[in-house]
N, C-alpha and C positions, 0 to 999 in steps of 0.2 A: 662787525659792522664797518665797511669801506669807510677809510679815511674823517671819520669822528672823534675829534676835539673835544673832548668833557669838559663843559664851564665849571667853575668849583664849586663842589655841592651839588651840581646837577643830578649823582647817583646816589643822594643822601637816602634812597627808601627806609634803610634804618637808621638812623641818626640814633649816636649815644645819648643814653635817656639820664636827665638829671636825676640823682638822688632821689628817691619816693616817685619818680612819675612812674604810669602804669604801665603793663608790657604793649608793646605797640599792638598784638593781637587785640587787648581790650579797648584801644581807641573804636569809636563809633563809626562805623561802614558809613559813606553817602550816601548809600542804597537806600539804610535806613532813615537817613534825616532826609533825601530829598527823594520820596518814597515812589512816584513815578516816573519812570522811566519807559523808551521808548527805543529798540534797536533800530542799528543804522540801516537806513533805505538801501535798497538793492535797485539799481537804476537797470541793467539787462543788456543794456546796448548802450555802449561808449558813442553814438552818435548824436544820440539826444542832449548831452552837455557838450559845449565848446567855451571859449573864454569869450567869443563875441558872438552880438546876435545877427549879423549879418550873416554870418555861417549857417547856422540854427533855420533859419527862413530857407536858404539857399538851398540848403539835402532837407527841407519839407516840401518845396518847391518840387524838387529833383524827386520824393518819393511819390508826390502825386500825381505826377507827369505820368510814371511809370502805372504799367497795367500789369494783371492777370499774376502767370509765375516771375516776372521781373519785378513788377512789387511784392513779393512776396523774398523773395532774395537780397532785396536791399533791405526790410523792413529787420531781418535779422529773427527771427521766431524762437521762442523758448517755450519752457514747460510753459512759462507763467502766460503767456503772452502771443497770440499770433495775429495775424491780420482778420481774424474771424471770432475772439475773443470779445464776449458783451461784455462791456465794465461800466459804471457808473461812473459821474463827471466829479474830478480834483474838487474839494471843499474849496469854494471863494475863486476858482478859474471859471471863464466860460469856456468848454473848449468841449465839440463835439461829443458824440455817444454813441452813435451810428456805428458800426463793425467798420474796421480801418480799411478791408477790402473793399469799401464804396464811399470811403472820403472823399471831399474835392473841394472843401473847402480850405479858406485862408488859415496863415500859420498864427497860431496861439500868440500874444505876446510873452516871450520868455521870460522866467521869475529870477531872482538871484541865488546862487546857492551856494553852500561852502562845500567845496570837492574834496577837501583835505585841510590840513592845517593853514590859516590864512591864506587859501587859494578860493577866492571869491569867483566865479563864471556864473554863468548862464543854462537855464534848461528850460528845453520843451512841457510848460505843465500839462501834458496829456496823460490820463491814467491808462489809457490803453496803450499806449509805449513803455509803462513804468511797471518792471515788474512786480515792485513792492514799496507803492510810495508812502506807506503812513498815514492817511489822512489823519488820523485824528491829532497831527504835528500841523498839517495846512490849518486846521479848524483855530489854533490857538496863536499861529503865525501873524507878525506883524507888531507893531509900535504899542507898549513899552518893552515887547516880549525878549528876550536875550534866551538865548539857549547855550545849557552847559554839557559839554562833549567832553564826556571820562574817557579817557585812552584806556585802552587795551594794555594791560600789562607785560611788558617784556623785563625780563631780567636782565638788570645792569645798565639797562639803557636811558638816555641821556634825557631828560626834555620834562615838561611839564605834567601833571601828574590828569588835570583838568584846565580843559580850553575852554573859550566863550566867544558865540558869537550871533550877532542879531540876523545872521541870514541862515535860511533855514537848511540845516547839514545834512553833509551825506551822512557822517557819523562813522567811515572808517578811517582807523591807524591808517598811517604810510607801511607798519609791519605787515598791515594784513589782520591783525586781530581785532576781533567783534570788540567794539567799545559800545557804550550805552549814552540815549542823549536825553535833558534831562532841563525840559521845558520850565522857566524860573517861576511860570504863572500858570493855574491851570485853564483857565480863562481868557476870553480874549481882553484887548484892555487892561491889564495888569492886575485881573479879580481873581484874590483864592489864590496866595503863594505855595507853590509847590515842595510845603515842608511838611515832616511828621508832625500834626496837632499837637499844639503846645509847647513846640521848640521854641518860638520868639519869645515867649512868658518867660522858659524857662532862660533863654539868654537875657534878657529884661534884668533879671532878678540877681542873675548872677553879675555884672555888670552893671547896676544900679543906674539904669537910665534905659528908655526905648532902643530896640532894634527891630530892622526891619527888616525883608525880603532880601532887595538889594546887598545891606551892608553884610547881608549873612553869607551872602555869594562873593563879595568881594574879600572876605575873611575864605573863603574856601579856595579862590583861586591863589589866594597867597600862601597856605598853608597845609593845603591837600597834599595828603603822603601817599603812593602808593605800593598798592601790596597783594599778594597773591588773590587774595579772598577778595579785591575790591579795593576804590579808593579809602581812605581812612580818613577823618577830619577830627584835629585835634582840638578843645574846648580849652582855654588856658585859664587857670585861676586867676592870674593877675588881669584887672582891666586895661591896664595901660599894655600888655604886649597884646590883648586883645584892638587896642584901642590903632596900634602901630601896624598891626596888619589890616587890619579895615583898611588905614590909610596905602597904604603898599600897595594892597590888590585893588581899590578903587583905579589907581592910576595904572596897573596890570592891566583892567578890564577895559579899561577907555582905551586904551593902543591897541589891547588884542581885537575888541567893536572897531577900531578907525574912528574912536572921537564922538560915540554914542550919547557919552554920559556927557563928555563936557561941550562938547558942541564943536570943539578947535581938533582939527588936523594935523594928526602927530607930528610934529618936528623933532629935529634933533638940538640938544645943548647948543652954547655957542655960535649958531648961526652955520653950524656945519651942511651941508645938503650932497647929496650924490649927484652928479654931472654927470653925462655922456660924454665922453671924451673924446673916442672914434666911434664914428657910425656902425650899430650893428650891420651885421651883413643880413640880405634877404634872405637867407636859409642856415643861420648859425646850428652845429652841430657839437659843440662842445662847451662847455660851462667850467672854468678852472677859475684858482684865486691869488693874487701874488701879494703875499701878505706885506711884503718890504715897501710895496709904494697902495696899499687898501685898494687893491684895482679886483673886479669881476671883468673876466675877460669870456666875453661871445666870442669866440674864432680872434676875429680879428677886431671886434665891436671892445669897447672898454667902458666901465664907470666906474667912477671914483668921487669923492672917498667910500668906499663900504667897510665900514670898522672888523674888525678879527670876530667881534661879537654876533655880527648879521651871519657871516660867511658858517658859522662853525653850531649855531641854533639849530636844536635838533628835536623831532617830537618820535618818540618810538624808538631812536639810534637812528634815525632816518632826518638829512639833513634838508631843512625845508626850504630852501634854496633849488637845489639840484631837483627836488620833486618838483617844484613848481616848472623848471624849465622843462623837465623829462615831461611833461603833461604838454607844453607846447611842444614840441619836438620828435617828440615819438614816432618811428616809423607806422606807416600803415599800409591797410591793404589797397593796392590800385582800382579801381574801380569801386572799392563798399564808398556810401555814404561818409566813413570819415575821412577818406580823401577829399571828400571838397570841403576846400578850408581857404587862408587869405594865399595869395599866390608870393608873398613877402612878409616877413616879417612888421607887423604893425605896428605904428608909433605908441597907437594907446597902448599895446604890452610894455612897451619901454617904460612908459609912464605908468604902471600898473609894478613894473618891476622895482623902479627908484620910492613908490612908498613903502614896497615891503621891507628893502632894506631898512628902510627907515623904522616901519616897526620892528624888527627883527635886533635892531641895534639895540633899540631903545628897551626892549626885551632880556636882550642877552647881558645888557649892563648892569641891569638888577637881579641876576640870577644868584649871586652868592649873597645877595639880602635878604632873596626869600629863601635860600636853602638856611639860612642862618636862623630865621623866624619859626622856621618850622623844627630847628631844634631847641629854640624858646619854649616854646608852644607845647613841648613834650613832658609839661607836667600838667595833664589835663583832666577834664572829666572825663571818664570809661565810662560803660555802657552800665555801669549798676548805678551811679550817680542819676542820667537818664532814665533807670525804668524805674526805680524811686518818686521821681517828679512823675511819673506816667506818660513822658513821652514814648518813650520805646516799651514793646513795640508797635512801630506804627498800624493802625484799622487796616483792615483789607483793602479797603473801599477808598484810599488812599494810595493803594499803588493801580488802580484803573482812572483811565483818562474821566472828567466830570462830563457829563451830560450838557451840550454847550449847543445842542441843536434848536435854533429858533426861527429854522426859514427853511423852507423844501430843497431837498438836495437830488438834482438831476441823475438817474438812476439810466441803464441801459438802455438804448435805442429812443432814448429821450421821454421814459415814463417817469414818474417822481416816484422817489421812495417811499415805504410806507413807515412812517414814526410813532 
């Protein structure tokens, strides 16, 4: 993996296990405690997300100008997908139904979506452009909802085992490998937490005091190991290292959200902040880092300070720095769709760039405090402790989405579905 910096602890998948804890195979799967799950969206055509919405409008503009076989070559056609595909309308968008070959109306307002690790953008919520959007993730989408995105497994590589984020994901690695995402509520509203029946009881009891939904996901982002078969989450006898990761991944979770939980926008310690130093240039073409003065250098564009921490954060061995810019930057083809873009470099990316650093620091500073927890954490409950209690394993009927339809959902060429 090009020029990756392992923070310490970052490749703990097996951390040496204290005296008496169990073999790491016995740790309990996620799978299992957060029993449904949902694989990552397959978007079809890299046109329909961009970072801004001015874009997005501009080649919808641009495809309905177009007629006959020239919108059908812009539109990009797949198995899933072509300009004559009836699909029914995105859960909670309003956005056409009509077959794309006779659209002509205005462009959808674009929704937010997580493209990759902390790379927030924009997409067309049209399900006739989407080859595989998930609705049943739009139906549960929305405030207090947080979504937890399990990485794809690679061996040896650097980064966190489980992401979180309140905008609704694509759900792939930067490797490439199918991850799983894994909605906190099944409900909209924040009704019906998406765990195996009876896990809160049983954390209740062992910890002698309430837990709830949340604090259960803030202990998982702190302490989530991964491992071939899936991520693993370890259950620690003592309440107090249960007690010290709750608090850990709470403030994990609010940087990885942008300040969900506590309302305030990540800052860094001490009053430190990244500056622009020199003006990026309108077309930067390379992303390097001079660790001796904390500079990220665009070409000849510069900001500082970016700690060793931001620069060297990795999810999959893939540093998410570099991805974020390689998604602005990328060559394309002359004339598709995703050629029309800003003709310069935008200010908002600048300012879209300086928070990441920002959480990326503030991330990568506590990377050897949760690798450290999760070798606490490694004298836990195994899965015979859980199917004892009767949590595991989880009902069927807990790994499918809940039944959350309570209003007509617009169905092909504008007929309602039948419920």
């Amino acid at each position: 993996m090009r020029g990756v910096t392992e923070a310490p602890g970052a490749n703990d998948a097996d951390p040496p296990r204290p005296v008496g804890a169990p073999p790491v195979d016995d740790l309990p799967l996620l799978d299992d405690l957060m029993p449904w799950s949902v694989a990552p969206l397959r978007f079809g055509r890299s046109w329909i997300v961009a970072p801004d919405a001015r874009t997005l409008r501009s080649r919808w503009d641009r495809l309905v100008a177009a007629e006959g076989a020239e919108r059908e070559a812009l539109f990009r056609p797949s198995r899933a997908r072509t300009p004559a595909s009836a699909v029914a309308a995105l859960p909670g968008q309003r956005t056409g139904t009509v077959r794309w070959a006779r659209e002509s109306g205005p462009c959808p307002e674009p929704v937010r979506v997580a493209r990759g690790p902390f790379d927030e953008q924009l997409l067309l919520p049209d399900h006739r452009l989407i080859d595989t959007a998930r609705p049943e993730l739009w139906r549960v989408a929305g405030e207090p909802q947080l979504f937890a995105v399990e990485q794809g497994y690679v061996p040896g590589a650097a980064g966190p085992a489980v992401l979180v984020t309140s905008a609704l994901p694509e759900g792939r690695s930067p490797a490439g490998r199918p991850g799983r995402i894994r909605p906190l509520f099944r409900r909209p509203g924040g009704v019906e937490p998406n765990l195996a029946p009876g896990l809160l009881a049983f954390l209740g009891e062992r910890y002698g005091r309430r837990v709830d939904a949340l604090e259960w996901l803030t202990w998982t982002v702190a302490a989530a190991r991964p491992s071939p078969a899936g991520c693993r989450v370890p259950l620690p006898a003592d309440p107090e290292v249960w007690t010290a990761g709750v608090a850990l991944g709470r403030d994990l979770v609010d940087v990885q959200a942008r300040g969900a939980l506590s309302g305030t926008k990540p800052r860094l310690p001490g009053g430190r902040r990244p500056y622009v130093r020199a003006a990026v240039p309108p077309r930067p073409r390379t992303l390097t880092y001079e660790a001796g003065d904390e500079a990220l250098c665009l070409d000849a564009g510069r900001v500082s300070p970016v700690p060793a921490e931001a620069w060297e954060y990795s999810v999959g061995g893939t540093r998410v720095l570099e991805q974020w810019f390689a998604h602005r930057t990328a060559p394309v083809e002359p004339g598709s769709l995703d050629a029309i873009g800003p003709a310069a470099w935008p200010q908002e990316w600048t300012s879209e760039l300086l928070d990441l650093v920002t959480v990326l620091a503030l991330l990568g500073a506590r990377e050897a405090e949760r690798a450290a927890l999760a070798r606490e954490a490694a004298a836990s409950a195994d899965r015979e402790d859980l199917r004892a209690a009767g949590v595991l394993p989880p009902p069927a009927g807990s790994r499918r989405p809940a039944s959350v339809l309570d209003h007509q959902e617009e169905g092909p060429e504008g007929q309602f579905m039948l419920l």
